[in-house]
C-alpha positions in Angstrom: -56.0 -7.2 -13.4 -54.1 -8.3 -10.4 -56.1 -8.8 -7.4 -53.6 -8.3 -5.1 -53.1 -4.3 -5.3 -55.4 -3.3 -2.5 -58.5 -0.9 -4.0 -61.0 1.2 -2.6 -62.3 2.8 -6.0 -64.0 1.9 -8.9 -64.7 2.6 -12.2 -68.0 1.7 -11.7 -70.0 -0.8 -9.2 -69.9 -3.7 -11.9 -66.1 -3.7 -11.6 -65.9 -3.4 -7.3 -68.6 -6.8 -7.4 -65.4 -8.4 -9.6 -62.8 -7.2 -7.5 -64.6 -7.9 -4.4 -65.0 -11.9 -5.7 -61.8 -12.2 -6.9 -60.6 -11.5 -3.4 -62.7 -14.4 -1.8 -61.3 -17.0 -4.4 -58.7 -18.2 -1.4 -54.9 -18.5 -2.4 -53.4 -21.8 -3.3 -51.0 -21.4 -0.6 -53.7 -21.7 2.2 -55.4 -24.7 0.8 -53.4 -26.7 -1.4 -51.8 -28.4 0.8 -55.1 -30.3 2.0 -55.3 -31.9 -0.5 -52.6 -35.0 -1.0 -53.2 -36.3 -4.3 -50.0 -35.4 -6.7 -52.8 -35.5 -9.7 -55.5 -33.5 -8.0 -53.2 -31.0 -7.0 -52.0 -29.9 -10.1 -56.0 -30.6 -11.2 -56.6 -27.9 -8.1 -53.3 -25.2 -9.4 -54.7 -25.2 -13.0 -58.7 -24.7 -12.0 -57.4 -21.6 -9.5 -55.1 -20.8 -12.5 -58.6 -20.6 -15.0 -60.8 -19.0 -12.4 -58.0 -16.1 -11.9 -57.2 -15.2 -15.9 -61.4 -15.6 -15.9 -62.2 -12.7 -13.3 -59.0 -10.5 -14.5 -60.4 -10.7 -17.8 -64.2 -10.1 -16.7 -62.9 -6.6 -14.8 -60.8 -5.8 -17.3 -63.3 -5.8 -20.4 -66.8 -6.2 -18.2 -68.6 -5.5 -21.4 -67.3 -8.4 -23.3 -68.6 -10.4 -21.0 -72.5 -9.0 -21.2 -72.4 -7.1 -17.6 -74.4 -4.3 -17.0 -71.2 -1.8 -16.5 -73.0 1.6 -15.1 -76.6 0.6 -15.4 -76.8 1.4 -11.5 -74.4 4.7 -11.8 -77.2 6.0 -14.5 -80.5 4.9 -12.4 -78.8 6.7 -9.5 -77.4 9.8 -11.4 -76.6 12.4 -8.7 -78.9 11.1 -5.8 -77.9 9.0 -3.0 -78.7 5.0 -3.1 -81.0 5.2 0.1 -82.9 8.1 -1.7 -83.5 5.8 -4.8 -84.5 2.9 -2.7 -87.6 4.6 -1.0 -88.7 6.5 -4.3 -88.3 3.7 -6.5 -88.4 0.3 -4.7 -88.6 -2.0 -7.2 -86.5 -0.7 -9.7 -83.6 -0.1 -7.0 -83.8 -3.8 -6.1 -83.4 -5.4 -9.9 -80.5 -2.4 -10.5 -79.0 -3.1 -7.8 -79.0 -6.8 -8.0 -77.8 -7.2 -11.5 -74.8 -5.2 -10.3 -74.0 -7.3 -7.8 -75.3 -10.6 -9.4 -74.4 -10.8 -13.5 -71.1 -11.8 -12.6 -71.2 -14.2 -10.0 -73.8 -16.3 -13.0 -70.3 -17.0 -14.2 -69.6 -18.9 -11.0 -73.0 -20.5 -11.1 -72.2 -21.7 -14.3 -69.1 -23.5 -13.2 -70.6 -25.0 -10.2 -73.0 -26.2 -12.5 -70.8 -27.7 -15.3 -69.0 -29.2 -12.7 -71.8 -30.7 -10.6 -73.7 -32.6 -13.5 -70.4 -33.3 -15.6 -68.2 -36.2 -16.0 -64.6 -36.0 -16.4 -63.1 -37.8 -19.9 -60.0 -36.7 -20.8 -59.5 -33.4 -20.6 -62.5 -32.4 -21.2 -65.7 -33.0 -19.1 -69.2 -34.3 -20.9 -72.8 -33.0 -19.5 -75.7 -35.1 -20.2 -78.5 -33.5 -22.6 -81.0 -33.5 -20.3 -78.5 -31.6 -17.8 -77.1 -29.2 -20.2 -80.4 -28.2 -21.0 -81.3 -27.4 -17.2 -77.8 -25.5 -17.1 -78.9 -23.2 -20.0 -82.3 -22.5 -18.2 -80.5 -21.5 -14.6 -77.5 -19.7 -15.7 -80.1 -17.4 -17.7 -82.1 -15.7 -15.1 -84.3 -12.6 -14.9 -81.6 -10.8 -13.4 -79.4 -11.5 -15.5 -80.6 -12.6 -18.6 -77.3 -13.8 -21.0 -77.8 -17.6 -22.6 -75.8 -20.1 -22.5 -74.2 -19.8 -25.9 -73.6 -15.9 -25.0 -72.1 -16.6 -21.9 -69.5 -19.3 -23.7 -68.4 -16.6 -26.3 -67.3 -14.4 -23.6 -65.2 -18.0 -22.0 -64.2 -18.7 -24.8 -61.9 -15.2 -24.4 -59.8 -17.3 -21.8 -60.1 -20.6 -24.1 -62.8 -22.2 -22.3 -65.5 -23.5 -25.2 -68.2 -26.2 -25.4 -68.5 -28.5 -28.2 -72.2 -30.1 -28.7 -72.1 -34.1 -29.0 -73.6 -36.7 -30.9 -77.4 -37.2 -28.7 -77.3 -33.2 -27.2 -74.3 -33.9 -25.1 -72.0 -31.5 -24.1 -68.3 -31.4 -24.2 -66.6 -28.9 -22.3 -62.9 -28.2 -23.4 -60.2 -25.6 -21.2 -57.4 -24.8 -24.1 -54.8 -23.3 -21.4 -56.1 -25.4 -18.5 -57.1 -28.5 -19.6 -56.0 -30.5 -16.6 -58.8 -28.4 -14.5 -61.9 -30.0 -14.8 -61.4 -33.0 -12.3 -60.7 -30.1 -9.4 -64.1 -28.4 -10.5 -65.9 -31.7 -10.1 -64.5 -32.5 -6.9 -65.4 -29.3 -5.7 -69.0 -29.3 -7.0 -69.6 -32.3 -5.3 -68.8 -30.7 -2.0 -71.4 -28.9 0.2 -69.5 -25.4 0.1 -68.1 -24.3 -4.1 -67.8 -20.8 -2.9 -64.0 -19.0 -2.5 -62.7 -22.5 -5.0 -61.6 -23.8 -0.8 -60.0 -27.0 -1.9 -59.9 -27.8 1.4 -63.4 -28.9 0.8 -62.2 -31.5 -1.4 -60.9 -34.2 1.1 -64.0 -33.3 3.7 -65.7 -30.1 4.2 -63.9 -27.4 6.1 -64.7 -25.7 8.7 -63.4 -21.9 7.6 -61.0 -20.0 9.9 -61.9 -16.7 11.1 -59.0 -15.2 9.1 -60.2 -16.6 5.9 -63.5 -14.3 6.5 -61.3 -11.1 6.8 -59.2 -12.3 3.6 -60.7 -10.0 1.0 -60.3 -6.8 3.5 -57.4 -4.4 3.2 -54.3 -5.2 5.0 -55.4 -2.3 7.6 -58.7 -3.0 8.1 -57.6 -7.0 8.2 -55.6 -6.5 10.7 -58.3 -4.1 12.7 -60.8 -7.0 12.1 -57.9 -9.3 13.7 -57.5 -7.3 16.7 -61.1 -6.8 17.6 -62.1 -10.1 17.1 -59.0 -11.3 19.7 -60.3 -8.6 22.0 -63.7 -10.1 22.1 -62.2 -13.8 22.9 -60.0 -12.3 25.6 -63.7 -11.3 27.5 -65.0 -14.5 27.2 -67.0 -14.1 23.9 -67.6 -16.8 21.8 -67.3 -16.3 17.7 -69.3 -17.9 15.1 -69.3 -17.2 11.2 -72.2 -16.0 9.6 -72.8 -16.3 6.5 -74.7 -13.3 5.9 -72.5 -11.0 7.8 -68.7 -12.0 8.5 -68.4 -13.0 12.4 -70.9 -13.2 14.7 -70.0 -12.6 19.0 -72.1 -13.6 22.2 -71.8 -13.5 25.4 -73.8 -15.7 27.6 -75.9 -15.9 25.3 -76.2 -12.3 24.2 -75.2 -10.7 21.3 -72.2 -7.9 21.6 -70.8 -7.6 18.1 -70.8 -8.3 14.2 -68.0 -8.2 12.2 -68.8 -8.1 8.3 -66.6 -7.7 5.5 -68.5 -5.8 2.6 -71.2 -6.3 0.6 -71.9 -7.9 -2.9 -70.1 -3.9 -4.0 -67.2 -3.8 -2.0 -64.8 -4.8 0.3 -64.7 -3.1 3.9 -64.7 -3.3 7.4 -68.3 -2.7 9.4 -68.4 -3.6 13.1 -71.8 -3.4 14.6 -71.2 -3.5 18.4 -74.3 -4.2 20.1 -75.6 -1.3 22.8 -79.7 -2.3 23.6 -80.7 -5.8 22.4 -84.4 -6.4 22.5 -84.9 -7.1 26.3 -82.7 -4.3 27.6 -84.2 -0.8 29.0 -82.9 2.9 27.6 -82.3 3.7 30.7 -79.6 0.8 31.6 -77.7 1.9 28.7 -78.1 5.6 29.4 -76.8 4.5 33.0 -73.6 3.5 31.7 -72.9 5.5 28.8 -73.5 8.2 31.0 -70.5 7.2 32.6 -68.3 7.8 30.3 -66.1 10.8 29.0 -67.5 13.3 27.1 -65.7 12.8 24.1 -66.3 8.7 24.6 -70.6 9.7 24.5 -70.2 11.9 21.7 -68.2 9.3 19.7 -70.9 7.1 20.8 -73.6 9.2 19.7 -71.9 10.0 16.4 -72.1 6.1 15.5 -75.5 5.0 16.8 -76.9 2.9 14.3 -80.7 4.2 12.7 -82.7 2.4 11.0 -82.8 4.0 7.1 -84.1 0.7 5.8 -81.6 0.2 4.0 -78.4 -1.1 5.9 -80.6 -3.0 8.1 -81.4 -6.2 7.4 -84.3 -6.6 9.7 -86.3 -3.5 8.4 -88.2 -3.8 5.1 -87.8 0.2 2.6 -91.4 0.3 3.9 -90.7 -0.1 7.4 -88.3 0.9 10.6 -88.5 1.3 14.2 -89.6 3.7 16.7 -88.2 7.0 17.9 -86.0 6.3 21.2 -83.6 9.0 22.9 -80.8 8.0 23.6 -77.9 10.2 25.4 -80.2 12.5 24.6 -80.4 12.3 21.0 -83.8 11.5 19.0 -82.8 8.1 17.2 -84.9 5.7 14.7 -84.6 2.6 16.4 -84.3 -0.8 14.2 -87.7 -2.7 14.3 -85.9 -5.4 16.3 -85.8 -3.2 19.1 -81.8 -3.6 18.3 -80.0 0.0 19.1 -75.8 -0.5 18.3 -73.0 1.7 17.8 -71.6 1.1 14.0 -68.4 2.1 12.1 -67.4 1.5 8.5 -63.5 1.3 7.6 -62.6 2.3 11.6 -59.5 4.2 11.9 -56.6 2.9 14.7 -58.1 6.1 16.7 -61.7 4.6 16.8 -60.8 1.5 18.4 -60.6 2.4 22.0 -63.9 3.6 21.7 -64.7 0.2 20.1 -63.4 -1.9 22.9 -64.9 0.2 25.4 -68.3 -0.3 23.9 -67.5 -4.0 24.1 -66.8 -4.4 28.0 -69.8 -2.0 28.3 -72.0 -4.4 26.8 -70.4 -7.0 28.9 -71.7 -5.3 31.9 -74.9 -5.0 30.9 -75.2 -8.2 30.2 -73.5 -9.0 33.5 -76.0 -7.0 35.0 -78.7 -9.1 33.5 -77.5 -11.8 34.5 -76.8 -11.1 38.0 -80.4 -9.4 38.6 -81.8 -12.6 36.9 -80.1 -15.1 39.5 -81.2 -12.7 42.3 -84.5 -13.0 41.5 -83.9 -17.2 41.4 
């Protein structure tokens, strides 16, 4: 599999949780040049080397590698996801995670080898004790695969473990055996995830194009031009790890820019329209401004609260009824109302930026009434 033709489909949601992964791992050309040790380098081109043949293996034959391809295509059969959830809570949660999860063990397992291992040779030796604790967090009760399961399917890209004299472990990289001091370096770092080896001589603080990376070329570059709009008014950007990009404004949040979920790769921008403290009617005030087309657009993206999209809101729970612009609207628990569009197209994002210097106004409003009042 090469993870550099840009998909939006899936044979199944096993196979989009690879893909989407793959295209965190961050290319050699933006990293490897931190790091200025000749040996570590190459240490750093053959552990990206592994980790690529690894995941273009795992999406191309997901079953030899003991992931649950379809499991959540067959619980869901012909209903929609947000259906399943509220019917069948529990069960949607443990589908859905071992979807999104089984794989990334994989990961964990790596992490793992190289945290507690020590490099001699080319092969890097885990303590008893420690290989012992590997086996019991790399088997979880999402995804349940052993140890010695989960090395068969390595050992289909020549990566094998050979058990030592005292309950050692010796693991051994037959195509890239000059890896493992790379994956130890890494481990030792505070952030492993996206193999950054810019992490290696310090941790790095991640650009805010590294966080669009895995988007489409189009939706990148929509992410791009948004996020440069929102700096031009003064906001101030911070990465969240949970979402993509977070953006305030004295203060006050205006937008989120995420990148996906654990199931694929897009574009959702949240801009903010009521936060907790503002009225309906202020927002109503200067909506009603607008165009007619601009309010409809508006009201076509308001964000409700189904529980499942929103992180705040539990599948038991959601907010109150509000109108706004005259529509009936399930508003988030928060008190949080926003207008929301996945995968914009170019013609949606006049309608984006608009929304952005409205919020600014509010929250210039706020502000001013605030000061007034001393």
């Amino acid at each position: 599999m090469d993870f550099n033709i840009e998909l939006t489909e899936f044979p199944s949601a096993v196979h989009a949780n690879i893909y989407f992964w793959a295209r965190g791992v961050m290319p050699l050309s933006r990293t490897i040049d931190a790091v200025t040790d000749p040996a570590m380098r190459q240490s750093c081109v053959a552990l990206h080397g592994f980790v690529t043949d690894m995941l273009s293996d795992m999406y191309d034959h997901p079953n030899a590698w003991h992931l649950p391809v379809m499991k959540l295509e067959e619980f869901f059969g012909n209903r929609p996801a947000l259906d399943m959830k509220r019917e069948f809570p529990d069960k949607f949660k443990k589908v859905f995670a071992q979807a999104s999860h089984t794989a990334s063990q994989y990961d964990h397992l790596l992490f793992w080898i190289g945290y507690a291992g020590t490099v001699r040779g080319d092969a890097v030796v885990v303590s008893a004790e420690r290989l012992r604790d590997i086996a019991k967090r790399v088997s979880t009760s999402v995804s349940p695969i052993k140890l010695d399961k989960r090395m068969q399917a390595l050992g289909r890209v020549g990566f094998t473990m050979e058990i030592l004299p005292a309950g050692k472990g010796s693991f051994l990289s037959q195509k890239y055996p000059g890896m493992f001091p790379a994956l130890c370096a890494l481990a030792a770092k505070p952030n492993f995830e996206g193999y950054d080896f810019r992490n290696i001589n310090g941790e790095h603080e991640p650009a805010f194009d590294d966080c669009f990376l895995r988007l489409m070329t189009e939706q990148r570059e929509r992410a791009g031009d948004l996020h440069d709009y929102a700096l031009e008014r003064k906001a101030r950007a911070s990465l969240n790890a949970n979402w993509g990009v977070d953006y305030h404004y004295k203060g006050k949040h205006i937008m989120k820019i995420g990148t996906g979920d654990d199931l694929g790769c897009f574009l959702d921008v949240k801009v903010i329209v009521k936060d907790r403290k503002d009225g309906l009617s202020v927002v109503d005030k200067y909506l009603e401004k607008e165009t007619p087309h601009f309010r409809e657009q508006a009201r076509r993206h308001l964000t409700g609260c189904d529980a499942n999209l929103c992180i705040m809101c539990s599948t038991y729970t959601s907010g109150q009824y509000v109108t706004v612009l005259g529509k009936r609207h399930q508003m988030c628990g928060t008190g949080v109302i926003g207008c929301a569009w996945r995968n914009p197209a170019q013609a949606d994002m006049a309608a984006i930026k608009r929304l952005i210097d409205i919020r600014g106004a509010i929250i210039d409003e706020a502000h001013a009434a605030k000061k007034a009042k001393g």
